[in-house]
VEXKE-931754 format. One line per 10 residues: number of its first residue (from 0); for each residue x, y, z of C-alpha. Coordinates in nm, 2 decimals, always signed. Each point is the difference from the previous one (the first is absolute). Layout:
<sites>
NUM	X Y Z ~ ...
</sites>
This chain:
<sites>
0	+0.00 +0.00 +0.00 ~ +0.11 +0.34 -0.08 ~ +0.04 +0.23 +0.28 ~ -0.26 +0.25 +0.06 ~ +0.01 +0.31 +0.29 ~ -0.21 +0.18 +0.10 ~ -0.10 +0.37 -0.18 ~ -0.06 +0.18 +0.35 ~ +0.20 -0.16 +0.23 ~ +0.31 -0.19 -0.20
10	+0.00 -0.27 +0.14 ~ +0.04 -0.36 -0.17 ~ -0.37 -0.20 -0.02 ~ +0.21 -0.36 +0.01 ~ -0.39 -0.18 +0.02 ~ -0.12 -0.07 -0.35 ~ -0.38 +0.00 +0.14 ~ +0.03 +0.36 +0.09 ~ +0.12 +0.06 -0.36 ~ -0.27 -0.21 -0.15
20	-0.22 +0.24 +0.23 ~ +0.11 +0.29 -0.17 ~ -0.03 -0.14 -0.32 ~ -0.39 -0.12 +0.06 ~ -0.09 +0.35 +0.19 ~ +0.22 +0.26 -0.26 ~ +0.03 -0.18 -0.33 ~ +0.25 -0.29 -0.11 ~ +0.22 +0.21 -0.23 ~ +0.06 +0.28 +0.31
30	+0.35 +0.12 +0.05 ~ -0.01 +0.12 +0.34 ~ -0.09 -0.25 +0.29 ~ -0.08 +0.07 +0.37 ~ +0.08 -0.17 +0.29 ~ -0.30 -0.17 +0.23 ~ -0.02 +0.34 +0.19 ~ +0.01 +0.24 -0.27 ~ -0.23 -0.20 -0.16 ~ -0.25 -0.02 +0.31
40	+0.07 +0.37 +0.05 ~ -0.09 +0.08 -0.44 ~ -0.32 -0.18 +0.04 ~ -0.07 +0.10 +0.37 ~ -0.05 -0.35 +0.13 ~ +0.19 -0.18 +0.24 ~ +0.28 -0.27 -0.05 ~ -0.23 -0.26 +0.12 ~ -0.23 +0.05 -0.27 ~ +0.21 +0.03 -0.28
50	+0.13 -0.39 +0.16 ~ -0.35 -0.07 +0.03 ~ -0.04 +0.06 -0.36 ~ +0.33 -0.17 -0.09 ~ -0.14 -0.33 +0.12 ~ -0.36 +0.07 -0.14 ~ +0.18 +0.08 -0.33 ~ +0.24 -0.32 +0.03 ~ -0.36 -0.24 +0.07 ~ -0.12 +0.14 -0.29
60	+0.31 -0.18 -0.20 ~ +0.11 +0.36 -0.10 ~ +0.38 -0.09 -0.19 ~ +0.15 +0.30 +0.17 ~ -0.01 -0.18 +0.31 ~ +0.23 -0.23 +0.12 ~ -0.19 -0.32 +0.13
</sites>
């Protein structure tokens, strides 16, 4: 996997389900990616419900997802 940090904060998103998040949420060809904070904080949700929706997104047999 290439290595992806994060837009706001820099710092490296090593867990290819938080890049697969960003991809579903923002578009598979983006160029910038966010970390599971800045991402929580862009959408205004919490970490636990962008996880939340990892998993619901993973059940589904969504191929950004590892399984």
């Amino acid at each position: 996997m290439e290595t992806k940090n994060c837009y706001v904060c820099g710092i490296t998103i090593a867990n290819k389900d938080h890049v697969g998040l960003n991809k579903k949420l923002l578009g598979r060809n983006i160029d910038r990616f966010y970390c599971i904070g800045c991402l929580a904080e862009y959408f205004e949700v919490t970490t636990e419900e962008l996880l939340d929706k990892i998993g619901e997104f993973r059940d589904l047999g969504c191929g950004l997802f590892e399984k």
